[in-house]
Gaussian input, Z-matrix of N, CA and C with variables (Angstrom, degrees):
# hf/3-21g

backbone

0 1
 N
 C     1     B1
 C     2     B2     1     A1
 N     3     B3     2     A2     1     D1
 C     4     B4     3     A3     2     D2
 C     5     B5     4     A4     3     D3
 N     6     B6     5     A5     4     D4
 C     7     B7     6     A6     5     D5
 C     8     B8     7     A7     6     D6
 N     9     B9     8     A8     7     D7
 C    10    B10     9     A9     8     D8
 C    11    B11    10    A10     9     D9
 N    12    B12    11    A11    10    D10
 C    13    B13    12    A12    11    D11
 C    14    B14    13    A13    12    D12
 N    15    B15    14    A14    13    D13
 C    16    B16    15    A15    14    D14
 C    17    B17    16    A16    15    D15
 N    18    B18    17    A17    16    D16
 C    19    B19    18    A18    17    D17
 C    20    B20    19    A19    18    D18
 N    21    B21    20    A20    19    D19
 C    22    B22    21    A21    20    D20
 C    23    B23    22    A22    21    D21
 N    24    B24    23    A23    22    D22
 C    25    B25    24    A24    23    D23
 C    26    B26    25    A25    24    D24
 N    27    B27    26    A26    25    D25
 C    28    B28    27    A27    26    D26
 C    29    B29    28    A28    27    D27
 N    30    B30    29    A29    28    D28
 C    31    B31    30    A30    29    D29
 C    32    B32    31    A31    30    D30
 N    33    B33    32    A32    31    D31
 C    34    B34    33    A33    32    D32
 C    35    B35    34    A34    33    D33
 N    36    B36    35    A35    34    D34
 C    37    B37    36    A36    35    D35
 C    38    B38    37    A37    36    D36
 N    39    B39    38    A38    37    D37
 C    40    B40    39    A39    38    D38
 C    41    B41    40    A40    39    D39
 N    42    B42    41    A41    40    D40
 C    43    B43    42    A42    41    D41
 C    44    B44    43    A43    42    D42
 N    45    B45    44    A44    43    D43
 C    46    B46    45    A45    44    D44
 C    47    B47    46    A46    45    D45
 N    48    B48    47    A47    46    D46
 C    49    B49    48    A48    47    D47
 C    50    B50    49    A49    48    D48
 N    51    B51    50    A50    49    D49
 C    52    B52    51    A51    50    D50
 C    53    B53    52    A52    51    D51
 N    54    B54    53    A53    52    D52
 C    55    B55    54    A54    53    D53
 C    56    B56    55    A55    54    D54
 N    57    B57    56    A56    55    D55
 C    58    B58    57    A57    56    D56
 C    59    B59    58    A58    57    D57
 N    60    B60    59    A59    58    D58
 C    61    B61    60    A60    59    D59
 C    62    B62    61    A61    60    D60
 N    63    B63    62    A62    61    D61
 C    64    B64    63    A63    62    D62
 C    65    B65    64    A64    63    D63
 N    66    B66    65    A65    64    D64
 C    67    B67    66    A66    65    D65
 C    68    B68    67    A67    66    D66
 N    69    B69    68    A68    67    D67
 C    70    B70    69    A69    68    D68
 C    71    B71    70    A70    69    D69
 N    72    B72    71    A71    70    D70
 C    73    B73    72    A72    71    D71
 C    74    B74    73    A73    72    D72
 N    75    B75    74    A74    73    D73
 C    76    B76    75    A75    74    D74
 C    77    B77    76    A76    75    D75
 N    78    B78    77    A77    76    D76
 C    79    B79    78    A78    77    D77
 C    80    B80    79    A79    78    D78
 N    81    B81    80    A80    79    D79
 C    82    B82    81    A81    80    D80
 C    83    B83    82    A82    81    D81
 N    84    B84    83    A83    82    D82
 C    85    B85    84    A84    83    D83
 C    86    B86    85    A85    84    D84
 N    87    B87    86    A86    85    D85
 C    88    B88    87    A87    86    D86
 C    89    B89    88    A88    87    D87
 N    90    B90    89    A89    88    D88
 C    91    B91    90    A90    89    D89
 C    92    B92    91    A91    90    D90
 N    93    B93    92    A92    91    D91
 C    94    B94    93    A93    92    D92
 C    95    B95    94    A94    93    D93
 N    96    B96    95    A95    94    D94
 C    97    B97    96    A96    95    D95
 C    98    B98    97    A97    96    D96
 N    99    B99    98    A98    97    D97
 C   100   B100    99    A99    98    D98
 C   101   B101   100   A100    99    D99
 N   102   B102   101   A101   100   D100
 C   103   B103   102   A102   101   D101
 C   104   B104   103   A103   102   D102
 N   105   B105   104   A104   103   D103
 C   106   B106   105   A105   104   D104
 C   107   B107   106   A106   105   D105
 N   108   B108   107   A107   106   D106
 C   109   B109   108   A108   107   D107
 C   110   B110   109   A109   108   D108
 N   111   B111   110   A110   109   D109
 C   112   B112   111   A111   110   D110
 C   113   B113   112   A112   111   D111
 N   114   B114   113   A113   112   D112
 C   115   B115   114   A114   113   D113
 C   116   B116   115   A115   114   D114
 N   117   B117   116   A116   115   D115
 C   118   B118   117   A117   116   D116
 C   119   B119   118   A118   117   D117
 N   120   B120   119   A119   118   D118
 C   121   B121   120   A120   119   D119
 C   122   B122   121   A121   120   D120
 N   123   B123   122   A122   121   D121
 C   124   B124   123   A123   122   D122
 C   125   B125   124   A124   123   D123
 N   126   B126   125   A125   124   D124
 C   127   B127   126   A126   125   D125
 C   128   B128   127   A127   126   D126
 N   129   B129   128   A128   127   D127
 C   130   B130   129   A129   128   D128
 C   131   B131   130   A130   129   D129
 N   132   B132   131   A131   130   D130
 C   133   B133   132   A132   131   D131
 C   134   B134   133   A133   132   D132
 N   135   B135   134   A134   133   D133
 C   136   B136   135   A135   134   D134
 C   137   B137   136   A136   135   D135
 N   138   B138   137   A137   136   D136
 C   139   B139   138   A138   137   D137
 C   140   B140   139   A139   138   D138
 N   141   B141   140   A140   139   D139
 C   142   B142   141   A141   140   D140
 C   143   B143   142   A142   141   D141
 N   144   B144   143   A143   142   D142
 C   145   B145   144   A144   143   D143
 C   146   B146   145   A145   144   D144
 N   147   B147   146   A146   145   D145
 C   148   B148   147   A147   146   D146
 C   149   B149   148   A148   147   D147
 N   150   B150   149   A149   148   D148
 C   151   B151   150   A150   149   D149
 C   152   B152   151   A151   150   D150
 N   153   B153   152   A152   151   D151
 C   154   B154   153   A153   152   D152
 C   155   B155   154   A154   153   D153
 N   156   B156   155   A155   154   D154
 C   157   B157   156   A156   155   D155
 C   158   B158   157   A157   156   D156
 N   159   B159   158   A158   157   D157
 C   160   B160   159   A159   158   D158
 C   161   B161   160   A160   159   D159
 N   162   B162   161   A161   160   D160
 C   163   B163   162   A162   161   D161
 C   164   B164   163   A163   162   D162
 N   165   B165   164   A164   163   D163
 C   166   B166   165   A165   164   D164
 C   167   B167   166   A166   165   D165
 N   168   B168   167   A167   166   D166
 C   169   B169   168   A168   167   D167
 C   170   B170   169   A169   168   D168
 N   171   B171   170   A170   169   D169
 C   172   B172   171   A171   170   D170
 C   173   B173   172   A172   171   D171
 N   174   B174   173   A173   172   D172
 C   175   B175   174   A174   173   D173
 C   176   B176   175   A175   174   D174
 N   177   B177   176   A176   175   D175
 C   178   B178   177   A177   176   D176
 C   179   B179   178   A178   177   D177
 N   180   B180   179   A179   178   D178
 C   181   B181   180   A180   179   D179
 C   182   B182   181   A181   180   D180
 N   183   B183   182   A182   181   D181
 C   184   B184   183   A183   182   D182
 C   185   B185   184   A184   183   D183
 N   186   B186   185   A185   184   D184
 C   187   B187   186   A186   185   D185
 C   188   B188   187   A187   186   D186
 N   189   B189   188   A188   187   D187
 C   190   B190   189   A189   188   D188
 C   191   B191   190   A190   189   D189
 N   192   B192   191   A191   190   D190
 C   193   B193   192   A192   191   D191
 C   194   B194   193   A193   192   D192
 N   195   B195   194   A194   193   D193
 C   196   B196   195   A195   194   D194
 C   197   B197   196   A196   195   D195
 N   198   B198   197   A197   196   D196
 C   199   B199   198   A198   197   D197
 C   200   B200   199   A199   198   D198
 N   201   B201   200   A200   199   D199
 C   202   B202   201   A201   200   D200
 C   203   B203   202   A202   201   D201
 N   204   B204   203   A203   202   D202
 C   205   B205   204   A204   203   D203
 C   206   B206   205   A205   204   D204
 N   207   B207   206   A206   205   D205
 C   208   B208   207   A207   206   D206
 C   209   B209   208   A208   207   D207
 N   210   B210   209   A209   208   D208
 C   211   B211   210   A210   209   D209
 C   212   B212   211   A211   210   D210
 N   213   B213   212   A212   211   D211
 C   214   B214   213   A213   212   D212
 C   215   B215   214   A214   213   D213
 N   216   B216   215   A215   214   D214
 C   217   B217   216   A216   215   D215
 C   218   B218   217   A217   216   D216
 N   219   B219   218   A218   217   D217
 C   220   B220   219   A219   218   D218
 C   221   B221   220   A220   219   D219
 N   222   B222   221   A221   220   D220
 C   223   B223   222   A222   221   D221
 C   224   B224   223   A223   222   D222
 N   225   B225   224   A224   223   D223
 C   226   B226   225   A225   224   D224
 C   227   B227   226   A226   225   D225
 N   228   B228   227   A227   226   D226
 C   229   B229   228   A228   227   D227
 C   230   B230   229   A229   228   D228

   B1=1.4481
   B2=1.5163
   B3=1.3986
   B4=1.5136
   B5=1.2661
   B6=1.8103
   B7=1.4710
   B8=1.7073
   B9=1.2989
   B10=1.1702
   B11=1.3948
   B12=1.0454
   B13=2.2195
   B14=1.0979
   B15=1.3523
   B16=1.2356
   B17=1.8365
   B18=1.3494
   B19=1.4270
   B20=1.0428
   B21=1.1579
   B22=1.8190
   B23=1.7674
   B24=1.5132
   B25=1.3005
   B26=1.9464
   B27=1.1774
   B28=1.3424
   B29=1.1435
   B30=1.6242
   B31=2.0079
   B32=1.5636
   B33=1.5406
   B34=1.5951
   B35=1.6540
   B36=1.4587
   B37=0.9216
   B38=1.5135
   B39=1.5777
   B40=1.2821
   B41=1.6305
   B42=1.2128
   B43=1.5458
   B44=1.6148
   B45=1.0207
   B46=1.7214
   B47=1.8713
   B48=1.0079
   B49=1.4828
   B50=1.5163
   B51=1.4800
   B52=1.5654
   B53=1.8032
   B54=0.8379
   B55=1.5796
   B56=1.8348
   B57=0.9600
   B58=1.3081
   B59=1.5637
   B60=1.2391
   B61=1.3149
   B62=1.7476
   B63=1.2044
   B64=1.2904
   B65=1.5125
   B66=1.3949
   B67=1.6910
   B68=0.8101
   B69=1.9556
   B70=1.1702
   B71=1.3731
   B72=1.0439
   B73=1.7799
   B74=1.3858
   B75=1.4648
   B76=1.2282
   B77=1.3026
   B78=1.3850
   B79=1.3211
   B80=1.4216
   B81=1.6119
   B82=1.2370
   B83=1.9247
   B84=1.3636
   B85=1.7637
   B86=1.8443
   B87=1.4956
   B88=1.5907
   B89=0.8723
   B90=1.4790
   B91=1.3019
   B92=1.5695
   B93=1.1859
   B94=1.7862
   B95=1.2151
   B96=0.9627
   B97=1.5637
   B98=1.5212
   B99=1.3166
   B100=1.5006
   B101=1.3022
   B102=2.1648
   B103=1.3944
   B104=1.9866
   B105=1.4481
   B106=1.2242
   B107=1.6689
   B108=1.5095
   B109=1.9117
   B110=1.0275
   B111=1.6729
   B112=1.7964
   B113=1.5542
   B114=1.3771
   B115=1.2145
   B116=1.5655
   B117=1.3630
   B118=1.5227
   B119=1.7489
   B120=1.0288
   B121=1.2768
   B122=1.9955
   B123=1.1219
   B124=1.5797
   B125=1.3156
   B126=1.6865
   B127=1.6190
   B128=1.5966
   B129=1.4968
   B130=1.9686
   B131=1.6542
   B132=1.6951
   B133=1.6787
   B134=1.9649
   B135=1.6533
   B136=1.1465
   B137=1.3677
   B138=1.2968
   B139=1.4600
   B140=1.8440
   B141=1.9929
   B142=1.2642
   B143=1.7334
   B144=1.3531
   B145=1.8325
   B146=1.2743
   B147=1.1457
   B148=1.1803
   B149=1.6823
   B150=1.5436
   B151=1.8743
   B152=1.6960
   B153=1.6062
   B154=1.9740
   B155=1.4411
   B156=1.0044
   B157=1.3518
   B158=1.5198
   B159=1.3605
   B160=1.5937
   B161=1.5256
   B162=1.4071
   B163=2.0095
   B164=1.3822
   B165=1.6242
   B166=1.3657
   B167=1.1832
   B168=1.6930
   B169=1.3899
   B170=1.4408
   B171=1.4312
   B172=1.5564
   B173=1.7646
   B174=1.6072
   B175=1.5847
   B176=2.0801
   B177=1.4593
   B178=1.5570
   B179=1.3780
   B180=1.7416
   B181=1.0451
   B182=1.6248
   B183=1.4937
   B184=1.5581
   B185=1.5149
   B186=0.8113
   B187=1.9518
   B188=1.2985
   B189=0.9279
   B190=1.1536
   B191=1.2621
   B192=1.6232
   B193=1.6609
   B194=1.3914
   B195=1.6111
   B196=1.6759
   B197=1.0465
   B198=1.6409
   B199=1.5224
   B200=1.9551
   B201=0.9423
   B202=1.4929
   B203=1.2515
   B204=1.5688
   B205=1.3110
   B206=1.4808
   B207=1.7641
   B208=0.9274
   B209=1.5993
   B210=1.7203
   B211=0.6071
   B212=1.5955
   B213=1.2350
   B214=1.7942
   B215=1.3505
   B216=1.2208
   B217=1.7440
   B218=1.6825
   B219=1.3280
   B220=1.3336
   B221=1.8873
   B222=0.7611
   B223=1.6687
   B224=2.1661
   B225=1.1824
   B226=1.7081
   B227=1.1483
   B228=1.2191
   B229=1.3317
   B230=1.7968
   A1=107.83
   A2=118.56
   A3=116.10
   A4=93.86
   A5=98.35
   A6=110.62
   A7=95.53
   A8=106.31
   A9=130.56
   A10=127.50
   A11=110.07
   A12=112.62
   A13=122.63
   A14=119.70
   A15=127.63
   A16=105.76
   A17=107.21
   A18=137.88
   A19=151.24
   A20=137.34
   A21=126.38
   A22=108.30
   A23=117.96
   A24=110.42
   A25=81.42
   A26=135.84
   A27=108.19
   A28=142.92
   A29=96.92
   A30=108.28
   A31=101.49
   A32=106.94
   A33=106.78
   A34=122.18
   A35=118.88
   A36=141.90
   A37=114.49
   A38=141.64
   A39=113.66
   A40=140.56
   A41=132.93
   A42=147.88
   A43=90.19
   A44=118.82
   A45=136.26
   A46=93.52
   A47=105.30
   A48=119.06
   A49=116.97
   A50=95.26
   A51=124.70
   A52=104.04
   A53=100.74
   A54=103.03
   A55=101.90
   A56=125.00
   A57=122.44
   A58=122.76
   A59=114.19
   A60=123.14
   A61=93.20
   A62=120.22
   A63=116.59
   A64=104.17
   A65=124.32
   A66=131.87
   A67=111.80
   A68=101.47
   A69=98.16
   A70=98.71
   A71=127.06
   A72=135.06
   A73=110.96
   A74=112.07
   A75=125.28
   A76=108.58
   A77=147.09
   A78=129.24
   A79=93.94
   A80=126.81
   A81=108.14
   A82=117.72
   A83=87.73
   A84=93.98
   A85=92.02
   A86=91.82
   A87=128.22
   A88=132.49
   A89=125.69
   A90=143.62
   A91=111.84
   A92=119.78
   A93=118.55
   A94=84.27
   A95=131.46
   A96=143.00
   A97=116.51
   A98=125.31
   A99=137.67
   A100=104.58
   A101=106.81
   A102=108.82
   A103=113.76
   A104=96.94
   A105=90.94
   A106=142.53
   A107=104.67
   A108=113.38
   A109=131.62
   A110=111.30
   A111=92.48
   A112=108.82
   A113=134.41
   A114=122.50
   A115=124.70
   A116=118.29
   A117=129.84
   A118=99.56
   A119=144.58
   A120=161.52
   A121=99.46
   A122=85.59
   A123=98.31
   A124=127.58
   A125=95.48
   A126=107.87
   A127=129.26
   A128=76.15
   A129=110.08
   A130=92.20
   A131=106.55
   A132=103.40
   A133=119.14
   A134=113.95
   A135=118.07
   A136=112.28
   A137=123.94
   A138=135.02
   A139=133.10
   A140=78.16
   A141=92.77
   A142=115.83
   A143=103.15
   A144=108.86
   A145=109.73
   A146=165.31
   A147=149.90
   A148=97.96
   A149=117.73
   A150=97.96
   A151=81.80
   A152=105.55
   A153=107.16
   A154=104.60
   A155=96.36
   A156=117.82
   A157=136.02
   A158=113.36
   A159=112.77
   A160=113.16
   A161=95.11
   A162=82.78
   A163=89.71
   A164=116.05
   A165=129.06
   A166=112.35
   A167=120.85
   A168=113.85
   A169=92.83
   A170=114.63
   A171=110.24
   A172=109.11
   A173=108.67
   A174=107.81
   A175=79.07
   A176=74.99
   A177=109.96
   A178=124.28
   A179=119.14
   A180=115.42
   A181=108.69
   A182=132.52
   A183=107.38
   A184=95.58
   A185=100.26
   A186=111.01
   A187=135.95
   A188=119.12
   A189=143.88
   A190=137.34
   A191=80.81
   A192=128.77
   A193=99.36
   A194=112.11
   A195=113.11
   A196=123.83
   A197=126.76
   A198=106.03
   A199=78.24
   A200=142.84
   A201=139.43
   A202=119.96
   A203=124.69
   A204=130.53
   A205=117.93
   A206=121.67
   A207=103.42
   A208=108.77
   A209=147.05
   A210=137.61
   A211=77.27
   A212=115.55
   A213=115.87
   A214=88.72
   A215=147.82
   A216=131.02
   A217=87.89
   A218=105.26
   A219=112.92
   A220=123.83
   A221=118.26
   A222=111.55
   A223=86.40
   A224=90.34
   A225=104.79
   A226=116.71
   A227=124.12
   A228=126.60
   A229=120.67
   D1=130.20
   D2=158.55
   D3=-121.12
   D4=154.83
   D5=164.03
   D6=-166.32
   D7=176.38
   D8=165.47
   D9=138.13
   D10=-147.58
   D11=164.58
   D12=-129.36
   D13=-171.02
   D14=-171.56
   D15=-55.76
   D16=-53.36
   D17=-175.19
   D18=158.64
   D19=135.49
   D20=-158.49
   D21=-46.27
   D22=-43.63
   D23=-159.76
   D24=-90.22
   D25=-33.49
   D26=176.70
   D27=-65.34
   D28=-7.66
   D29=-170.09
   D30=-105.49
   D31=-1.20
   D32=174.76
   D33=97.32
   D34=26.81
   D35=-164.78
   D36=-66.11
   D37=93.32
   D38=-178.90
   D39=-10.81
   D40=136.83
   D41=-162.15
   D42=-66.12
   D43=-68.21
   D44=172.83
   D45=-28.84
   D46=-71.73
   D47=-171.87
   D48=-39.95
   D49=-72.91
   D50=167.13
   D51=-35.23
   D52=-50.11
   D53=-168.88
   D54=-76.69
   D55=-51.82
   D56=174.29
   D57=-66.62
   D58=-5.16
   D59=-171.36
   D60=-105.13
   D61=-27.23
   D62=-166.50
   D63=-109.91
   D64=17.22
   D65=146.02
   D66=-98.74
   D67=133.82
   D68=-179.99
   D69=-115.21
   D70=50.48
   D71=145.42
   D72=-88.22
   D73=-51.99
   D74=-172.02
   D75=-88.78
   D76=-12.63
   D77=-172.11
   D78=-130.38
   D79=-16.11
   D80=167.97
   D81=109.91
   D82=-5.91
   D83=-163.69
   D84=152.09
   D85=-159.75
   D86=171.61
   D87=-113.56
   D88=-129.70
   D89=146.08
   D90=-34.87
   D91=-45.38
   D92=-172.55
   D93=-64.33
   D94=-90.66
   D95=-158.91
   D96=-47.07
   D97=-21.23
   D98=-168.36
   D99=-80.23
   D100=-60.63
   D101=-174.44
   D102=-119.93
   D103=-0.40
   D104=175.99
   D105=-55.66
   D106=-29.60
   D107=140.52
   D108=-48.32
   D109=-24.56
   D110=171.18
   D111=-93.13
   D112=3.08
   D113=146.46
   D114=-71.55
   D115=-37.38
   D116=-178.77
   D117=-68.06
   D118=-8.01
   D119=-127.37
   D120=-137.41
   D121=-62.64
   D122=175.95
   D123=-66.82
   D124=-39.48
   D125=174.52
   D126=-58.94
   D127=-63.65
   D128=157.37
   D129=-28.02
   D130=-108.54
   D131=-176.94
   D132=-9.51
   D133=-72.54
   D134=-173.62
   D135=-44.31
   D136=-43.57
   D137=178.99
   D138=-75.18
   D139=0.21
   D140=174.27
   D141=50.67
   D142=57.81
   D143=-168.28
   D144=66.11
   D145=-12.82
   D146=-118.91
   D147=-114.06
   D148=158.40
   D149=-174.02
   D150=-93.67
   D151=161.35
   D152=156.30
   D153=-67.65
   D154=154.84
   D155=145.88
   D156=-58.29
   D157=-42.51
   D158=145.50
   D159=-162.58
   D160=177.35
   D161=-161.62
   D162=-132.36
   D163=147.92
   D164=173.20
   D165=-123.64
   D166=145.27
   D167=177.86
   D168=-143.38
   D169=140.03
   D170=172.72
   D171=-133.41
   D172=113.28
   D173=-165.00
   D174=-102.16
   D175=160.33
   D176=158.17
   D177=-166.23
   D178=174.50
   D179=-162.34
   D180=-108.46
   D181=113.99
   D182=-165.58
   D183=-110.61
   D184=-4.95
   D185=160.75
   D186=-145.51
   D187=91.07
   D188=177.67
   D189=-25.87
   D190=-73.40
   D191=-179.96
   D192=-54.36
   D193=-53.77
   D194=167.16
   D195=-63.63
   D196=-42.16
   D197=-147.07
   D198=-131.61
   D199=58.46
   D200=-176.50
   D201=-45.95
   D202=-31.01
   D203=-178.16
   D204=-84.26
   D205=-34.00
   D206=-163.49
   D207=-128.02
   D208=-123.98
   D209=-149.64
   D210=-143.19
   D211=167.89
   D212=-177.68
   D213=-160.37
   D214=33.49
   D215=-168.94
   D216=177.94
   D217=119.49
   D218=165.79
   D219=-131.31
   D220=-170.01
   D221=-178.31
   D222=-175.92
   D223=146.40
   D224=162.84
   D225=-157.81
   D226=169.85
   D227=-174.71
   D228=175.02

């Protein structure tokens, strides 16, 4: 599954927000952590409850310059 947006600070996301979304003490991660349930969510449904068999997630950073701490680009599957 991919999904998401451009980015929290590009779609206009409160400063308060922005800032808590982009610790990763406090928020835990990024992108994995932001939208990665609505794939586990989707799967779940498709699988009709069932657990996978194994799960892949591959983060990276495609900006840096913006988001330095955490991960901004995810993929799972």
């Amino acid at each position: 599954m991919h999904d998401g947006h451009r980015g929290p600070k590009e779609i206009g996301v409160g400063p308060e927000f922005l800032a808590w979304l982009s610790d990763p003490k406090l928020n835990g991660g990024g992108a994995l952590f932001d939208f990665g349930c609505y794939g586990v969510d989707l799967a779940t449904w498709l699988m009709e409850g069932r657990k996978p068999d194994s799960v892949t997630a591959i983060t990276q950073q495609i900006k840096p310059d913006v988001y330095p701490r955490v991960d901004d680009e995810r993929r799972s599957s």
